[in-house]
N, C-alpha and C positions, 0 to 999 in steps of 0.2 A: 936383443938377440935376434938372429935374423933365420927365418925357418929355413932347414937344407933338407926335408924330408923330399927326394926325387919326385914324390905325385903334388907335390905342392910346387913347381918348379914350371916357368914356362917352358913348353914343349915345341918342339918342329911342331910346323903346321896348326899349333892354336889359334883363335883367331884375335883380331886385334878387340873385342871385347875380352873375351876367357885371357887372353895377358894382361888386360887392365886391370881387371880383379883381382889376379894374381897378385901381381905387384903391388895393387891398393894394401890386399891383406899383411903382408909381407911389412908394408911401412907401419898399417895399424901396429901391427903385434912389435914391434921394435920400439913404439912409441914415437914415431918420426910422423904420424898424422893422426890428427886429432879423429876418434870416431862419427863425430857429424860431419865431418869433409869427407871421409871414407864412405860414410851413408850416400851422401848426396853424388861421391864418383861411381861409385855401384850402380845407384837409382838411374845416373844419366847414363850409362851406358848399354843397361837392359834396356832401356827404355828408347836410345837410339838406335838399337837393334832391331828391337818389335818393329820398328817404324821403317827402318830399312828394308827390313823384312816384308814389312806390307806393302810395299810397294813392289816390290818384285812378284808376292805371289798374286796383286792385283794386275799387273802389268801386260797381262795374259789372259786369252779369257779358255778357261776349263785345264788348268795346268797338270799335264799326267802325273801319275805316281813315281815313273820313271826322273822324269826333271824333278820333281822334289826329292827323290832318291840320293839322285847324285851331284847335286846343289844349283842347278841348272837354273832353279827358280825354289828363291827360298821361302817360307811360311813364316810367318809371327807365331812364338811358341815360348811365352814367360814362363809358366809352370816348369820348360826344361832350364832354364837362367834360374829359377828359382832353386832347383834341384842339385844343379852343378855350386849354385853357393853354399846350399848345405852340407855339399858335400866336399868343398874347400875350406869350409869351416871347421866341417869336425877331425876331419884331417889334421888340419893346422891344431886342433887342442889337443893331440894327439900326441904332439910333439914339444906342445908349450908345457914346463915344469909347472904341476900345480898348484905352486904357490908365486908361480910370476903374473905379474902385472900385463903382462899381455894376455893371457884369460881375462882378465875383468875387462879388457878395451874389448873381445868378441861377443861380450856379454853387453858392453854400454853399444856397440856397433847396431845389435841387434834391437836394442831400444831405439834409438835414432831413427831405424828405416822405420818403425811403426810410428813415429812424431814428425814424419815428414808429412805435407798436405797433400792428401788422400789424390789420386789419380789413377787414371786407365791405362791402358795397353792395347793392341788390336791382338786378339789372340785367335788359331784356326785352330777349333774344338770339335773332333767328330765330322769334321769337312766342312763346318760353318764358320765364317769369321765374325764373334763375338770384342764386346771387349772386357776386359778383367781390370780388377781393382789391384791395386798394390798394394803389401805390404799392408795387409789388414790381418793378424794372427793370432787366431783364438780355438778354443777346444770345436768348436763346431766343423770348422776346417783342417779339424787332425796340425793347425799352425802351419798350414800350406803347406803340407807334406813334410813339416822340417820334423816331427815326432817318428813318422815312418824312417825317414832317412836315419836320423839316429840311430833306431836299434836296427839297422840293417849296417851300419858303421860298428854297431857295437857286437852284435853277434858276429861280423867279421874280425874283429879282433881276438874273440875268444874260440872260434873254429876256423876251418880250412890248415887244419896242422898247427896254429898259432898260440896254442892255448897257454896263458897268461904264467899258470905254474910250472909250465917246462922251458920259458925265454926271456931271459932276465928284461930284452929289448919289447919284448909283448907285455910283459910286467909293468914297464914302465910305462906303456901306452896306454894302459888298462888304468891303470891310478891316473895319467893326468885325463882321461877322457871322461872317469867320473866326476872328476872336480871340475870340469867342462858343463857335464850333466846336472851337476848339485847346485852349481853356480845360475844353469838355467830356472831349474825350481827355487831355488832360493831367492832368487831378481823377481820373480811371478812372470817370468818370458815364457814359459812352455811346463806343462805334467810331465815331468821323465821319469817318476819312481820304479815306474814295472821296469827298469833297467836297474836300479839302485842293486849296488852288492850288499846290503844292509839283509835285503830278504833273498828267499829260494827263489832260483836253484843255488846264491852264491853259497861256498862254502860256509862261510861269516857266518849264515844264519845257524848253524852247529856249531855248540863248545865247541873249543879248540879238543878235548880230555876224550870227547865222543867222536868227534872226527878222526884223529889218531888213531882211533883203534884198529882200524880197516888197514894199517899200515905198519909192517913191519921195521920200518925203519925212520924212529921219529925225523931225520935231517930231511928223508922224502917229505912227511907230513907236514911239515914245516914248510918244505917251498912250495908246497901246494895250496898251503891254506893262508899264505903270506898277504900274496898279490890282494887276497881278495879282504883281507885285514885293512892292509894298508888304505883300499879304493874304498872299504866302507868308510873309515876315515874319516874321507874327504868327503863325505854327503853330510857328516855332523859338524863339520867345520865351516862348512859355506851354507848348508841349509840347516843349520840345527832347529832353528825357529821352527823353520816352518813344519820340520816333522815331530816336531814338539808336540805342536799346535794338532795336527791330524791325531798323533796317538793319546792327547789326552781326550781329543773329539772321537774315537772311535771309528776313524774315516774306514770305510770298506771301499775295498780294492775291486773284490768280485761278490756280489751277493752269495753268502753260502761257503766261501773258499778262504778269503783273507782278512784280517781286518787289523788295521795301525792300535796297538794299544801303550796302556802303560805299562803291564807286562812285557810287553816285547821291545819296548824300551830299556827298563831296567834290561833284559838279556843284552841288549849291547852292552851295557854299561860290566857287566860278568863278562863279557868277553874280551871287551878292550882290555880291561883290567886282567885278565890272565896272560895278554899279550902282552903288555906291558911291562908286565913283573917277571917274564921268561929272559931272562939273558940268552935263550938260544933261538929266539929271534930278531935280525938285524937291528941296527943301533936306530937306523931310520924307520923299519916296522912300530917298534917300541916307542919312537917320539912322535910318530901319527898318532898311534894309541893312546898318551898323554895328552896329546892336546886333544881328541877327539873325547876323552873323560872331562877334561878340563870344560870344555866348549857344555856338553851337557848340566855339568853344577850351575855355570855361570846361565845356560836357558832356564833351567829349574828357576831360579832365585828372579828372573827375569820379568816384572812388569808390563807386561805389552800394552795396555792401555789403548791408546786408537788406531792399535796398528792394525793395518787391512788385515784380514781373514784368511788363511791363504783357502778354508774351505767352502769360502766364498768368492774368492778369485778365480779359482779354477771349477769352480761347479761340483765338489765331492760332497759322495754321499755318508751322510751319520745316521745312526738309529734314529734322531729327530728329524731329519727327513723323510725316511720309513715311518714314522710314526704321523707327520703330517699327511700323507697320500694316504 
């Protein structure tokens, strides 16, 4: 499938790197390039950019703020290449159905650029030119900004007028962007849960029987509490493990505020199961809901044996670690 969402599209006036990645993503997600040739087109073209870039803003000596305004004399500035890919990223899985195979190629993409050999960039930080590491991403660096960009991709989807339960077309961006999201935790690429619709503020985290109430007209309550049924879903579907794994550890979220249990696992497992068994919600709500019960029994019964930790992968904290400090 070929993405046709307009902000994923080259524009007038991009430049000839922002159309190369364009177009890169575009083939990744179609399956016309393999995600290590995708990594390594990406990688060379940030990377010929910084480099163009330093030469220009070297080429000068004390370059005003006016010529770097209006491109006179350009700076080396990865963090903004890094930025704009996250944010043609999550774009694009915004668009990708999430259960297509083009999700998992932005997920293997994302792997790739971190198994490339480690290298620099010339980057002007605060008015010094430094140089910066590539594609090195982990909790200490927030994942190079790619955690912030998300929920700022993802509370745009659910404000500025768009909100999930009143546009069927917001709806669906909402469910593949989770399974975008679940797909990151679930690989150990990135912590996305304070986004998960599984917990508050999403609806999902209320009975369906207790949500309803507030609403006169069950067919409203319904489309409201749809979207966000469906996109929990998809966090038990592609990461079921690994929040398995947190709610039998007792992962806290915020000291004091939240914490992953196995109580609040079973409540999914009561609400999928009410969504399920309602015929008056849609036939594809209802077969998320199955497969997201399904996906649960089959974690239950599930062996992990040497599998990495995921609350070891990403550094959360359990009562055993309160109790060792």
């Amino acid at each position: 499938m070929m993405l046709t969402h307009v902000q994923l599209r080259v524009q007038p006036g991009d430049s000839e790197a922002e159309s190369k990645i364009i177009t890169t993503l575009h083939s990744l997600v179609d399956g016309s390039l393999e995600p290590q040739a995708a990594a390594q087109t990406i990688d060379a073209e940030i990377v010929r950019d910084c480099q163009e870039a330093y030469a220009s803003y070297t080429s000068v000596s004390n370059p005003s703020q006016e010529q770097l305004a209006d491109g006179t004399i350009r700076a080396p500035r990865p963090v903004g290449w890094m930025k704009f890919l996250w944010d043609c990223m999550g774009r694009a899985a915004m668009d990708v159905p999430a259960t297509h195979s083009g999700q998992d190629h932005l997920i293997s993409l994302l792997q790739e650029l971190q198994q490339l050999p480690k290298h620099q960039v010339p980057w002007l930080a605060s008015g010094n030119l430094i140089e910066k590491e590539l594609w090195t991403l982990n909790a200490k660096n927030d994942y190079e900004g790619l955690s912030q960009w998300l929920w700022e991709l993802h509370e745009g989807i659910l404000t500025g007028g768009r909100e999930a339960e009143e546009d069927p077309a917001v709806a669906l961006e909402y469910v593949n962007f989770s399974a975008f999201l679940a797909r990151l935790f679930g690989n150990g690429v990135a912590e996305t849960t304070r986004l998960s619709a599984l917990i508050k503020p999403s609806p999902f985290a209320t009975p369906f029987a207790s949500f309803a109430v507030q609403y006169v007209d069950d067919a409203e309550a319904i489309s409201r509490y749809e979207p966000y049924a469906s996109a929990a879903a998809q966090w038990i579907i592609f990461a079921g493990d690994a929040l398995f794994e947190m709610c039998s550890e007792g992962v806290l979220v915020e000291i004091g505020k939240q914490r992953w249990t196995r109580k609040l696992w079973d409540s999914w497992k009561v609400n999928f199961d009410s969504v399920a068994k309602d015929e008056s919600f849609s036939e594809q709500a209802r077969g998320y809901a199955t497969q997201a019960l399904e996906r649960m029994d089959q974690v239950e019964k599930h062996d992990f044996g040497e599998t990495e930790s995921v609350v070891q992968k990403f550094g959360l904290i359990t009562p055993d670690t309160l109790d060792e400090d």
